[in-house]
C-alpha positions in Angstrom: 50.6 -0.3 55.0 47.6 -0.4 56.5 45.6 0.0 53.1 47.9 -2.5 51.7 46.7 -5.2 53.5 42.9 -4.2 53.2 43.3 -4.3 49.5 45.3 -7.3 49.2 42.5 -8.8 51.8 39.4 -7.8 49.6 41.3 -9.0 46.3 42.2 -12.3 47.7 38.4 -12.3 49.4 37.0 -11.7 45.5 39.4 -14.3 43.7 38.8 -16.9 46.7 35.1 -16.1 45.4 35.5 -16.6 41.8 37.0 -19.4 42.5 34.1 -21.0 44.6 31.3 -20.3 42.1 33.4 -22.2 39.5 33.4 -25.1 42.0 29.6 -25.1 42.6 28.8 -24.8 38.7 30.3 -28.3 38.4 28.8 -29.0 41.6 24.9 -28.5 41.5 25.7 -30.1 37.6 26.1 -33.7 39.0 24.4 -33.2 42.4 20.9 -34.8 43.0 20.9 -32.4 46.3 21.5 -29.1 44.2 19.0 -27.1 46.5 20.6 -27.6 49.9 24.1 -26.7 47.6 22.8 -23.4 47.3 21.1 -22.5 50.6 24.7 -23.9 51.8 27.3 -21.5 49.8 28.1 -17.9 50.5 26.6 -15.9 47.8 27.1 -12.1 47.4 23.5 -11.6 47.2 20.8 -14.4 47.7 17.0 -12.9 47.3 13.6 -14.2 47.4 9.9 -13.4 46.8 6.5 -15.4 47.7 3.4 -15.5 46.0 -0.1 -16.6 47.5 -0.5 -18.9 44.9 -2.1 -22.2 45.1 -1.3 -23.4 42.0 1.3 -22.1 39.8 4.6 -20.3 41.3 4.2 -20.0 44.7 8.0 -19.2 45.7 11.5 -17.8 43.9 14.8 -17.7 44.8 17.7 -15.9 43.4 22.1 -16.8 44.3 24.1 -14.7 42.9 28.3 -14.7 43.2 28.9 -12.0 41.0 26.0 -9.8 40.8 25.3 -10.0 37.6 24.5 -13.5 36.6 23.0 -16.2 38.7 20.4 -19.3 39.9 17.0 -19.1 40.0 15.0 -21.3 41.6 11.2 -21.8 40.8 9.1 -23.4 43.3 5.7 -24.3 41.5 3.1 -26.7 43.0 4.3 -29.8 41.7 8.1 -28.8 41.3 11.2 -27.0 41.9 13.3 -25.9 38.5 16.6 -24.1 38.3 17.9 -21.7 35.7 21.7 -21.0 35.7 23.0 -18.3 34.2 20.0 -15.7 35.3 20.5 -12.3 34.7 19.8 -9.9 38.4 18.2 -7.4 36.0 15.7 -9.8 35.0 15.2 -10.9 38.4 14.1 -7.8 39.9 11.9 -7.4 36.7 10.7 -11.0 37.8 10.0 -10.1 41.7 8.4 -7.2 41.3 6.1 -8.0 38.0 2.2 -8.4 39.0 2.0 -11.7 37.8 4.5 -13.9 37.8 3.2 -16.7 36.5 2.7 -14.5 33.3 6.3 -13.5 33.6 7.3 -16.7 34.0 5.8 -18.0 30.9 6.8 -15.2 28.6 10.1 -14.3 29.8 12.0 -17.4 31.7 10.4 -20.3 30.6 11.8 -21.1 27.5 14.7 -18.7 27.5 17.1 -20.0 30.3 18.8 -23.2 30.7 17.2 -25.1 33.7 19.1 -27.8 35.1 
């Protein structure tokens, strides 16, 4: 019984989940506030990296509910951008490249949707 309710408790926990990224989807779509949204919600994994750049990227973060897609936020000098739908794989790739404003430009730039 006792397994029962664990299970029952970890599916409901994972649907209750599901269920809550579909919410902030439409959310950070129509909100002007879309960064405090994410610092906000309980991801499954949330990651970040800094750079010593002065110009250029000087700061990432990565939300993810399902630990395969998710945001990315790009904090550059002069602005923040965020890409939805961000693969993890290309995230790690990302955070550990040796240049990221390279990586940036080749790889993320023009290939994601930012919003």
């Amino acid at each position: 019984i006792l397994w029962t309710v664990v299970l029952f408790a970890a599916i409901q926990l994972s649907f209750t989940n599901i269920f809550e990224c579909e919410k902030i989807n439409s959310r950070l779509e129509t909100e002007n506030y879309q960064y405090e949204t994410l610092e906000n919600f309980n991801f499954n994994f949330r990651e970040s990296f800094e750079t010593h750049s002065v110009r250029g990227i000087q700061k990432a973060d990565y939300y993810s509910c399902n630990g395969k897609l998710g945001y990315l936020l790009v904090y550059q000098h002069d602005k923040v951008l965020l890409f939805k739908d961000f693969p993890i794989d290309q995230w790690f790739e990302f955070k550990f490249t040796n240049s990221p404003e390279s990586y940036y430009s080749s790889q993320i730039r023009f290939k994601y949707v930012c919003i």
